[in-house]
N, C-alpha and C positions, 0 to 999 in steps of 0.2 A: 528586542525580540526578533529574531531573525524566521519571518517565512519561508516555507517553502517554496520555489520557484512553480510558475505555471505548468512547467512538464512534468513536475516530480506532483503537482495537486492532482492534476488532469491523469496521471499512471494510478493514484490512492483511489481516485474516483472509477476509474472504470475497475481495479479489483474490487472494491466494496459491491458494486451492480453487478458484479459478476458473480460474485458469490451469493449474492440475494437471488439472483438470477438460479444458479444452482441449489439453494436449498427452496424455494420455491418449486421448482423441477420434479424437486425428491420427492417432497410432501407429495405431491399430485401423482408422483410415480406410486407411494406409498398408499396412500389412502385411494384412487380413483383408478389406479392398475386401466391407463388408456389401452383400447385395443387397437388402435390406428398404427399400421407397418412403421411408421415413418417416427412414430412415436420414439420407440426400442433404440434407434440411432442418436435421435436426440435429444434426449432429457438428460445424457450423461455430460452434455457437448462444454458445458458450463463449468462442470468440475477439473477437464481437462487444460481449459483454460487459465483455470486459477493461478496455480502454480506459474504459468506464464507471464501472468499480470504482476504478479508476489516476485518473482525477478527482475522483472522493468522495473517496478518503483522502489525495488531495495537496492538495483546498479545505478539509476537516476539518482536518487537520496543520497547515493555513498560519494556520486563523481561530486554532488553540489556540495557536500560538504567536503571534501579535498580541494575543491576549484574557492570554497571562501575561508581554507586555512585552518577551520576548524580542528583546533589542537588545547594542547595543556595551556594555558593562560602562562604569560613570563612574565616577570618581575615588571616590565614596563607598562603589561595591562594592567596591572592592580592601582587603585586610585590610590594617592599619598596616604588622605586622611583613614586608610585603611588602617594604616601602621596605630594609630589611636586606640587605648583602649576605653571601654565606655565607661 
């Protein structure tokens, strides 16, 4: 089973808090309608982030699997006893 690398865990993890991050935001934008100025700037700040995060760890995830070869299995990865049938 091959993990993912530290940087491609550590990229999954901050877009998942980031987007918990933005719909938390929402709700309270939705149901508590803040009236603080500073409010209106940031509740959105989360969503715009997303998508940024969701590119770091799908270019991270794609270089880690080119960088460990991950391709079609070739005839010399399949174990012998495969050729068996049961």
């Amino acid at each position: 089973m091959n993990r993912p690398g530290p940087a491609v865990r550590w990229a999954g993890r901050l877009l998942c808090w980031t987007l918990g991050v933005a719909m938390l935001a929402a709700a309270t934008e939705a149901v508590l309608s803040p009236d603080a100025a500073w409010w209106q700037t940031a509740w959105p700040v989360p969503w715009y982030l997303v998508p940024a995060w969701a590119l770091l760890w799908a270019a991270l995830r794609a270089w880690e699997k080119h960088r460990q070869g991950h391709g079609r299995p070739t005839d010399e990865d399949v174990p012998a006893d495969y050729d068996q049938a049961a």
